[in-house]
Structure formats: structure tokens, C-alpha cells
ChimeraX commands (.cxc) that place a marker at each C-alpha (Angstrom):
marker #1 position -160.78,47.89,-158.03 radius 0.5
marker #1 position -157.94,46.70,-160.12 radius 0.5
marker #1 position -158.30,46.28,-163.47 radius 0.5
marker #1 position -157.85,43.15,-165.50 radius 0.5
marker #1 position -154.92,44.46,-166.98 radius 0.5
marker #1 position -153.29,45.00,-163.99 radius 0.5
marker #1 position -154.30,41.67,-162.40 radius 0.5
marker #1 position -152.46,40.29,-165.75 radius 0.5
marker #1 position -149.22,42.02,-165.03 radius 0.5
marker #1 position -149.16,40.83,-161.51 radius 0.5
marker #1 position -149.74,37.12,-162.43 radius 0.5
marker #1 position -147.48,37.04,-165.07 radius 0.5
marker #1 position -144.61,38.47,-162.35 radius 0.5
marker #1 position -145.36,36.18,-159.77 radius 0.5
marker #1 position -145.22,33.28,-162.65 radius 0.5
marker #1 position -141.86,34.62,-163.88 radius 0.5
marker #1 position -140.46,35.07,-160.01 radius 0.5
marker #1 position -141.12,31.39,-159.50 radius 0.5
marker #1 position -139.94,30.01,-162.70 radius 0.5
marker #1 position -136.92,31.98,-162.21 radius 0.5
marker #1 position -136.27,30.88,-158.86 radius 0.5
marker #1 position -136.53,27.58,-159.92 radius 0.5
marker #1 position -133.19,27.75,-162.39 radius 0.5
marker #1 position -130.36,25.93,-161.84 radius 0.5
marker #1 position -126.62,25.52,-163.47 radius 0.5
marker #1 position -124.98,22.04,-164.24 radius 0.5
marker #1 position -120.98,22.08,-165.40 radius 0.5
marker #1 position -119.18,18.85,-166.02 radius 0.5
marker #1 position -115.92,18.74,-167.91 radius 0.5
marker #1 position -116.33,16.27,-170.14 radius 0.5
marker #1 position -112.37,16.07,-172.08 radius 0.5
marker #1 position -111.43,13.70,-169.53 radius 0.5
marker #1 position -114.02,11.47,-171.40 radius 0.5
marker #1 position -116.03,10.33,-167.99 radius 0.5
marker #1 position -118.85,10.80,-167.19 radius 0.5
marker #1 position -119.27,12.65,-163.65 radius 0.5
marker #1 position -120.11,10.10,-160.76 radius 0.5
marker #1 position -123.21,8.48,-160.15 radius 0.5
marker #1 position -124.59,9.73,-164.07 radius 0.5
marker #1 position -125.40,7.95,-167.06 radius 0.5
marker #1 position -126.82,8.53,-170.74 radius 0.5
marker #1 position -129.66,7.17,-171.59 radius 0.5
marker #1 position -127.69,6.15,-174.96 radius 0.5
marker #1 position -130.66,5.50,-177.23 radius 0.5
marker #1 position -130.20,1.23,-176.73 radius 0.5
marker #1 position -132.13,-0.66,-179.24 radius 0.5
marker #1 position -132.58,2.34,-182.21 radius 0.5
marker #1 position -135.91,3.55,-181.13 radius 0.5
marker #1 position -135.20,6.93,-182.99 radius 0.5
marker #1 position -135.93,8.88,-179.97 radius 0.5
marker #1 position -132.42,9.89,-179.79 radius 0.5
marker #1 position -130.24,10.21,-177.00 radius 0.5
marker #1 position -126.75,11.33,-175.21 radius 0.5
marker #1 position -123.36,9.29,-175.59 radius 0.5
marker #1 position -119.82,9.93,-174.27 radius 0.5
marker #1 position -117.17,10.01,-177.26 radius 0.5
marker #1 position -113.53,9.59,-176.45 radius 0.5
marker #1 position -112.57,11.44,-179.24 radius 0.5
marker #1 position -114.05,14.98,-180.92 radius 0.5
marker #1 position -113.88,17.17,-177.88 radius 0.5
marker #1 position -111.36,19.80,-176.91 radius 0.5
marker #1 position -107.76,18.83,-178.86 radius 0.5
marker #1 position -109.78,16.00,-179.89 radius 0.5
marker #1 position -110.38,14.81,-176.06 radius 0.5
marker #1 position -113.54,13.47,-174.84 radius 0.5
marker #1 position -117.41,14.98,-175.67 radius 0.5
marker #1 position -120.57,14.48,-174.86 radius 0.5
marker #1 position -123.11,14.47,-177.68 radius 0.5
marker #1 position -126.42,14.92,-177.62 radius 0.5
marker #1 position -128.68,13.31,-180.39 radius 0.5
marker link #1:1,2 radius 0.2
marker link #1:2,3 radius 0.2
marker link #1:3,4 radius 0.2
marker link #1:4,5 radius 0.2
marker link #1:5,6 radius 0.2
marker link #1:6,7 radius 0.2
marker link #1:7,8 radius 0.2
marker link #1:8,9 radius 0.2
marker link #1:9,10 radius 0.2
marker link #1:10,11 radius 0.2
marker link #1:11,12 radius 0.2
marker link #1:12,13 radius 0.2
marker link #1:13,14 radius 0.2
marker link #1:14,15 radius 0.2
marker link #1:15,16 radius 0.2
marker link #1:16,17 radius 0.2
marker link #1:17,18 radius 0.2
marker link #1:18,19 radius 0.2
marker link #1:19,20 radius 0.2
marker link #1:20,21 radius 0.2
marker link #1:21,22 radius 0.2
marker link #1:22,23 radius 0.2
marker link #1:23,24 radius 0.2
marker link #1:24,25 radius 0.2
marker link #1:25,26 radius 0.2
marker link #1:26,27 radius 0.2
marker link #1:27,28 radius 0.2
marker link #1:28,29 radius 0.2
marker link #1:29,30 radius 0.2
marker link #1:30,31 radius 0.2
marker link #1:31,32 radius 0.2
marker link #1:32,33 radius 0.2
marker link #1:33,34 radius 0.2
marker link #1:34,35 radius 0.2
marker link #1:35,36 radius 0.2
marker link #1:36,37 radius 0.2
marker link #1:37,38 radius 0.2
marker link #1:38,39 radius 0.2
marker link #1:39,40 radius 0.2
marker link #1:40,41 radius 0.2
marker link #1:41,42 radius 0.2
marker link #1:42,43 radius 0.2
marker link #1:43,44 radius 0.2
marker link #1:44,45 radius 0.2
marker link #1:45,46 radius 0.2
marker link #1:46,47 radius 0.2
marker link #1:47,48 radius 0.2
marker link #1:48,49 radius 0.2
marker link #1:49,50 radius 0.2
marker link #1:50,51 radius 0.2
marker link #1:51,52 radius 0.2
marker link #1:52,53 radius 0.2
marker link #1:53,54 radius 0.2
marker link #1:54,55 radius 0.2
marker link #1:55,56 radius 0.2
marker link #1:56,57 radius 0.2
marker link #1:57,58 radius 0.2
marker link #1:58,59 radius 0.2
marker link #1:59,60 radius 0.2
marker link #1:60,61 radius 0.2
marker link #1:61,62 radius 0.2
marker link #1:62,63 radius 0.2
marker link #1:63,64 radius 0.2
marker link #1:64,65 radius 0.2
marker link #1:65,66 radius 0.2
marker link #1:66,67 radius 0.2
marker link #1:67,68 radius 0.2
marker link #1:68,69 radius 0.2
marker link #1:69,70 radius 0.2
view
């Protein structure tokens, strides 16, 4: 019979097996000051506080384009 130790260390690998297969990667080069096709920010519209993402022409890379995340 296993004990409840054990049974703890084999949930908490299948949990961390399936979280970790769940990971992903996302790469956009933002200097060109575009955003990547068929995005958008959701740019904090009306000042709700709640903050938000907005493409800058200027600030980045040589002072190119950035995206910045409030």
C-alpha cells in the first residue's frame, strides 16, 4: 500500500508533466514598429486603470519601435 507521501509525489509529477507540456514560446520583432498580423493590444481605451499593451514608434532598439506593457 503506498503511502500518502508517495501518492503526493506522484500527483505533484503528473501535475508538473502536464503543465509543462502545456508551454509554449511567442517571438515577434517589434523595431519595425508593427504589430505581427492578425494581433492587436488591448490599449487600455477609455482610462479604466486596468492597464494595458501599446506599440511605440520610438524607445525600442536604436530608438526603433517597442511594445510596452502597462
Amino acid at each position: 500500500m503506498k503511502t500518502l507521501r508517495q501518492c503526493l509525489q506522484t500527483g505533484l509529477l503528473l501535475a508538473a508533466t502536464t503543465l509543462s507540456a502545456r508551454a509554449g514560446s511567442f517571438f515577434s520583432d517589434f523595431n519595425s514598429g508593427v504589430l505581427p498580423p492578425g494581433t492587436h493590444t488591448n490599449s487600455n481605451i477609455g482610462g479604466g486603470g486596468s492597464g494595458g499593451a501599446y506599440l511605440e514608434l520610438t524607445g525600442g532598439v536604436g530608438d526603433s519601435g517597442c511594445l510596452k506593457l502597462t
